[in-house]
Legacy VTK file of the C-alpha trace (Angstrom):
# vtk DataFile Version 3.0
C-alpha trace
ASCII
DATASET POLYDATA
POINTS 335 float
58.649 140.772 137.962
58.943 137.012 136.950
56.767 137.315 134.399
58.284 140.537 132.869
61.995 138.624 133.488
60.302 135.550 131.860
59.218 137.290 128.446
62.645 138.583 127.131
64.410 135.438 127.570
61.688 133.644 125.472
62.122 136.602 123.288
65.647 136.610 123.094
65.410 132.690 121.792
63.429 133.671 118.252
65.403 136.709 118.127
68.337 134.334 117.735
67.014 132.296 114.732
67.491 135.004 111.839
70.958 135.884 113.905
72.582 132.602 113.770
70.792 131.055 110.857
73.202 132.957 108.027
76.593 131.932 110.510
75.020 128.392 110.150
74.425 128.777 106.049
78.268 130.125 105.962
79.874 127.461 107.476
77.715 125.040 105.579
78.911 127.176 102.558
82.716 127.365 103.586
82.517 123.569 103.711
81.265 123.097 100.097
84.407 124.292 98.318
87.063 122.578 100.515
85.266 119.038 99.706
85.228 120.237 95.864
88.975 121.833 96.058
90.220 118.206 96.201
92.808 117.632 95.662
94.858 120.295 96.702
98.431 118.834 97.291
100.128 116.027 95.658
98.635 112.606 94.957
100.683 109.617 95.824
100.703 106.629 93.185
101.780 103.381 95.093
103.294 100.737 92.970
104.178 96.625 94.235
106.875 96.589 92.435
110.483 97.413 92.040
110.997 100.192 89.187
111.761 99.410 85.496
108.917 97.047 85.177
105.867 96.875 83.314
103.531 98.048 86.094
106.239 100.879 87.050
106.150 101.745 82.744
101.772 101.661 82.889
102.373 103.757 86.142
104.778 106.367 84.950
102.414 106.997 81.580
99.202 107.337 83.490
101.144 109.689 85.849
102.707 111.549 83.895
99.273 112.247 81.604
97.328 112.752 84.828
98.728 115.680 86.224
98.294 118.559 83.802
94.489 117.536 84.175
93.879 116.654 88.024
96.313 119.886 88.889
98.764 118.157 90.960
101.634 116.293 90.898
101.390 112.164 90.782
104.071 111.148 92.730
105.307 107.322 92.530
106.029 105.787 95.686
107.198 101.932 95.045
106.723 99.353 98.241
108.103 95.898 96.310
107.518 92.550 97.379
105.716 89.333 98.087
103.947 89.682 94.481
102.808 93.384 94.631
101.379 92.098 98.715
103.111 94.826 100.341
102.282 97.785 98.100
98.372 96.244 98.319
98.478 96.478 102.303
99.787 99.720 102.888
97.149 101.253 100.158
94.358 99.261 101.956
95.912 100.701 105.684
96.133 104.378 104.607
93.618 107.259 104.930
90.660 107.048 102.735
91.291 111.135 101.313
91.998 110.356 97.802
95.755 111.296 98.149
97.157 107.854 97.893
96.223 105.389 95.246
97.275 101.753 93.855
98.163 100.784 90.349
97.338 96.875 90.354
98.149 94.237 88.411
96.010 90.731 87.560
98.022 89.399 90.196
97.103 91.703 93.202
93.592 91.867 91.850
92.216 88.313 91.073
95.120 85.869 92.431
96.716 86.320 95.234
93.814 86.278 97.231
93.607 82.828 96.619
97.234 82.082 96.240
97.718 83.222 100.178
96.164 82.468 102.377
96.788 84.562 105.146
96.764 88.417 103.666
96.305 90.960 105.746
93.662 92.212 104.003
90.931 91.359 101.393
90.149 92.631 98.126
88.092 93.964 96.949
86.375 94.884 100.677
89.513 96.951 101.408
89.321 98.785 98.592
87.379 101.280 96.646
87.434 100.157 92.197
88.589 103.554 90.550
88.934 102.592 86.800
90.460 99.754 84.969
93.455 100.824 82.361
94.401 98.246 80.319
94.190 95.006 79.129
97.440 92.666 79.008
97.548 89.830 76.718
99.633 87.057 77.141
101.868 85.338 73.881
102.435 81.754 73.918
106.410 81.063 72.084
108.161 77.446 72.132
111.779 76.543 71.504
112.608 76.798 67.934
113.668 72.779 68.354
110.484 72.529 68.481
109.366 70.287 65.855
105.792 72.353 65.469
105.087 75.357 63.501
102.138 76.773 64.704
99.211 76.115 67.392
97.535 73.029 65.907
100.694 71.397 65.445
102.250 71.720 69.149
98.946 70.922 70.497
99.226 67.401 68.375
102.950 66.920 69.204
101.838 67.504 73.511
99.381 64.953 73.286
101.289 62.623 71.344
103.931 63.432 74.015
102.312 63.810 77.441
104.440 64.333 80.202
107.781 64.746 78.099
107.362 68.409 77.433
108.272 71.523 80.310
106.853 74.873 80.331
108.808 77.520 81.903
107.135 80.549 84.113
108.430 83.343 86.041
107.202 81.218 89.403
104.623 79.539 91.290
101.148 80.673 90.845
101.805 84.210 88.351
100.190 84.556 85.315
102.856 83.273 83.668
102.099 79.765 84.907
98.561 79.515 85.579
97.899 80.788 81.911
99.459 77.714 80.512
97.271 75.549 83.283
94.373 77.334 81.968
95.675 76.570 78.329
96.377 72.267 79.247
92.821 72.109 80.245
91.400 73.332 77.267
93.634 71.863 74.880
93.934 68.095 76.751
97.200 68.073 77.074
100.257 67.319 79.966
103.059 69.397 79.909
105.106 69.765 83.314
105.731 73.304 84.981
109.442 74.469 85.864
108.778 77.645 88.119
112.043 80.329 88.095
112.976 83.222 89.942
111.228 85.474 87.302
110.381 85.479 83.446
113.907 86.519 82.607
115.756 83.072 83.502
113.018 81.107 82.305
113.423 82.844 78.637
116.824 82.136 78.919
116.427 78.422 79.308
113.223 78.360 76.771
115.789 79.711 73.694
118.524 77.031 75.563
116.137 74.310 75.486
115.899 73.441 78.736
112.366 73.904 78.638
109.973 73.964 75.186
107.173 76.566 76.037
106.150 79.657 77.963
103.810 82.597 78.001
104.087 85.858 79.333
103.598 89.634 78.687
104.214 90.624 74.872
106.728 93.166 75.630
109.282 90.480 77.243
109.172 88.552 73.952
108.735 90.787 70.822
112.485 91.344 70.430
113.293 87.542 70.794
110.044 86.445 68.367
111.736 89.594 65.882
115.021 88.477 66.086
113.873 84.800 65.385
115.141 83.205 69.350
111.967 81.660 69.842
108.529 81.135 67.870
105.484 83.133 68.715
102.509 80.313 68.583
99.402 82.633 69.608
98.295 85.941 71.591
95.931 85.119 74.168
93.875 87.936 73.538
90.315 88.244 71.251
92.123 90.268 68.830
95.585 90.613 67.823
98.047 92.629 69.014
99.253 95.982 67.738
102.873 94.761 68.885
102.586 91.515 66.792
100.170 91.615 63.875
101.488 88.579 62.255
100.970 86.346 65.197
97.491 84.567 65.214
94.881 84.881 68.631
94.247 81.853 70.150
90.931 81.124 68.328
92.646 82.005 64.721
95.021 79.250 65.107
92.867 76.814 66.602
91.766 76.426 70.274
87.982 78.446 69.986
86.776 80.273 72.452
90.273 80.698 74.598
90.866 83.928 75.716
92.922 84.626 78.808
94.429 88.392 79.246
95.777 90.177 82.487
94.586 93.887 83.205
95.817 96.933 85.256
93.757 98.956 87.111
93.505 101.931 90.387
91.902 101.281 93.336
91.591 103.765 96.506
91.116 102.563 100.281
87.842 101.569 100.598
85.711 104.285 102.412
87.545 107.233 99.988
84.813 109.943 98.866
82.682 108.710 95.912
83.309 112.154 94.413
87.002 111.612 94.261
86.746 108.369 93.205
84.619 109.535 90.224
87.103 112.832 89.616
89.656 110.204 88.924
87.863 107.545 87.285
87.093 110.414 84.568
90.112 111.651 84.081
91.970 108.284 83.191
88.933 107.834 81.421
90.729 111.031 79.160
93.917 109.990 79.839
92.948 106.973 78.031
91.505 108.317 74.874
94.147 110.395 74.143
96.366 109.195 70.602
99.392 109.671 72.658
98.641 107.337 75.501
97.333 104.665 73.482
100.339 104.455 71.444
102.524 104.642 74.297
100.641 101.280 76.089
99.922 99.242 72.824
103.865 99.539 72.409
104.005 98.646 76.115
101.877 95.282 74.609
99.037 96.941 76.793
95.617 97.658 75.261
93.507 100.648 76.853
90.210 99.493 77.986
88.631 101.661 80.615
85.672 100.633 82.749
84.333 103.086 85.731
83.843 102.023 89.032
80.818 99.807 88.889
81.946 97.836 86.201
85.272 97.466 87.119
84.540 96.227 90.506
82.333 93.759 88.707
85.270 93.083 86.472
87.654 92.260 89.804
84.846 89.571 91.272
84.505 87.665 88.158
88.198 87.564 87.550
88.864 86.404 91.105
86.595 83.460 90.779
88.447 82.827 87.346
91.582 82.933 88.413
91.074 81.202 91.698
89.887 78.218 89.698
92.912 78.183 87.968
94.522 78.238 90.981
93.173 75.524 92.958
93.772 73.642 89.835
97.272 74.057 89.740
97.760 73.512 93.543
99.783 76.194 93.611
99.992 77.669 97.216
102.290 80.192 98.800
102.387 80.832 102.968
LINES 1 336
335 0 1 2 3 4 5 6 7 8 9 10 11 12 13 14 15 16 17 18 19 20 21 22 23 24 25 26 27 28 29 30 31 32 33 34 35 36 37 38 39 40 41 42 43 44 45 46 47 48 49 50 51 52 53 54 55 56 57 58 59 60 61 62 63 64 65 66 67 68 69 70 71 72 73 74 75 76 77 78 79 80 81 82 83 84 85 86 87 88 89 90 91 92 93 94 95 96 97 98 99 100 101 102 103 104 105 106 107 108 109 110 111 112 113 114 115 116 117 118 119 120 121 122 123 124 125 126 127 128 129 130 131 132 133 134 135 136 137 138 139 140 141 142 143 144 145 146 147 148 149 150 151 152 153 154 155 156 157 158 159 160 161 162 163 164 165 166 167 168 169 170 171 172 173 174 175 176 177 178 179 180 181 182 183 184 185 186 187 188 189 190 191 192 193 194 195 196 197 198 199 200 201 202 203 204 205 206 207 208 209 210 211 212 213 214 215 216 217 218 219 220 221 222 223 224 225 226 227 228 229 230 231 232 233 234 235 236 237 238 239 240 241 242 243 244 245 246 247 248 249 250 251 252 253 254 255 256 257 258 259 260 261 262 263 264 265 266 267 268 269 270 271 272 273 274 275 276 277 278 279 280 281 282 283 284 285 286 287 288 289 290 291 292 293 294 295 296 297 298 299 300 301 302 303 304 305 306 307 308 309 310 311 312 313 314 315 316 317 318 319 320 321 322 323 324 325 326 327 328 329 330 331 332 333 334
């Protein structure tokens, strides 16, 4: 009788196999298509910054283009403050599903990981590179007192005046003052940094006077440089801009080889699916090359340049070590 028990149990075992091997394939099967159905509700877009400004403006054109092609909604959501910090952190803190993404700045990306020292996270560990966007450069103006017409000339008049000129930023340690740090090292000369409470009151007192130079995003100036408030020496970029073909790069009107631009990109939490990270990274990559969107940025004084994943995470390491330079250089430090 034990033996007779025994031999239906054993054969009850291999009977199971063909029973439960299709329930196993159907689940496995079932499981496919919710991983590929992503994403199936709306995407939220965080942004470090308050609305109306140029990373809200790149944000609201790459959301806007996105969503007829990723089939959801891209919903801004705008945490604002301590230089695009807080809208960093919460991205690197949320759930790695591909639902909520940054839109980053040079400033998030390569600086402030020097410029404080005591984030609450790291980039780019905390964070998984999507795609860069855009380039940004930079246009150097002076005071129209200014007794120098172009790039060769102010350079001359600096050294022959070390120490008695100002350059104005939009505060300690943003592009808008380390790009003129970068540009007295390669030029030789001394001019002294007045840091403001943003790039709006330091125009103001540039066209005053008060202070003779300053560089910052195109889009802040181009009205002033068209309506003749202040003179546009150079654009930082390789190649001229779209918003200002009359103005001269860098290297055109003099100082070789100096090239200094910001760029926007998206990053996920680090630890999101490499599939959705690639689903995204190609459709900015679209987004991108479309007629529409590039005319929208290059008015925007942006210039589309996308890179994938890889490269842009390669992009993000050698800008850090760039811009840290330039930041231990300046001695600029924020707690």
């Amino acid at each position: 009788m034990a033996k007779f028990a025994a031999k239906p149990r054993f054969l009850s075992h291999r009977l199971a196999l063909p029973v439960l091997l299709p329930v196993l394939l159907a689940g496995a099967l079932a499981a496919a298509p919710a991983a590929a159905a992503w994403p199936d509700k709306p995407i939220r877009l965080v942004v470090g910054f308050p609305p109306g400004g140029p990373v809200d403006t790149h944000a609201r054109i790459l959301a806007e283009k996105l969503q007829p092609i990723l089939g959801q909604s891209v919903v801004l959501d705008y945490k604002a403050g301590a230089a695009g910090n807080l809208g960093s952190d919460a991205v690197a803190k949320a759930a790695p599903d591909g639902y909520t993404l940054l839109l980053a700045n040079t400033g998030q990306m390569a600086i402030n990981g020097s410029l404080y020292p005591k984030l609450p996270y790291a980039m780019p560990r905390d964070f998984a590179p999507v795609a860069r966007t855009a380039l940004i450069p930079l246009v150097m103006v002076v005071n129209n007192n200014v007794p120098a017409r172009n790039l060769k000339e102010f350079i001359a008049y600096a050294r022959a005046n070390p120490g008695k000129l100002n350059f104005a930023s939009g505060g300690n340690g943003g592009i808008s003052h380390l790009m003129p740090e970068m540009f007295k090292q390669a030029s030789g000369t001394f001019i002294v940094h007045i840091p403001y409470k943003g790039s709006a009151p330091a125009l103001t007192d540039v066209m005053g006077g008060q202070a003779q130079m300053m560089a910052d995003s195109i889009p802040l100036f181009t009205p002033y440089i068209k309506a003749g408030k202040v003179r546009a020496l150079a654009v930082t970029s390789r190649q001229r801009s779209p918003a200002l073909p009359d103005v001269p790069t860098m290297d055109e009107a003099g100082l070789k080889n100096f090239e200094v631009v910001g760029f926007y990109g998206m990053l996920a939490p680090a630890g999101t699916p490499k599939e959705v990270v690639a689903k995204v990274s190609g459709a900015l990559q679209t987004v991108l090359a479309d007629a529409d969107t590039r005319a929208k940025l290059e008015q925007q004084g942006a210039e589309p340049a996308w890179q994938g994943p890889e490269a842009f995470g390669q992009t993000i390491a050698a800008e850090q070590k760039r811009w840290g330079q330039a930041v231990k250089a300046s001695g600029a430090k924020i707690d």
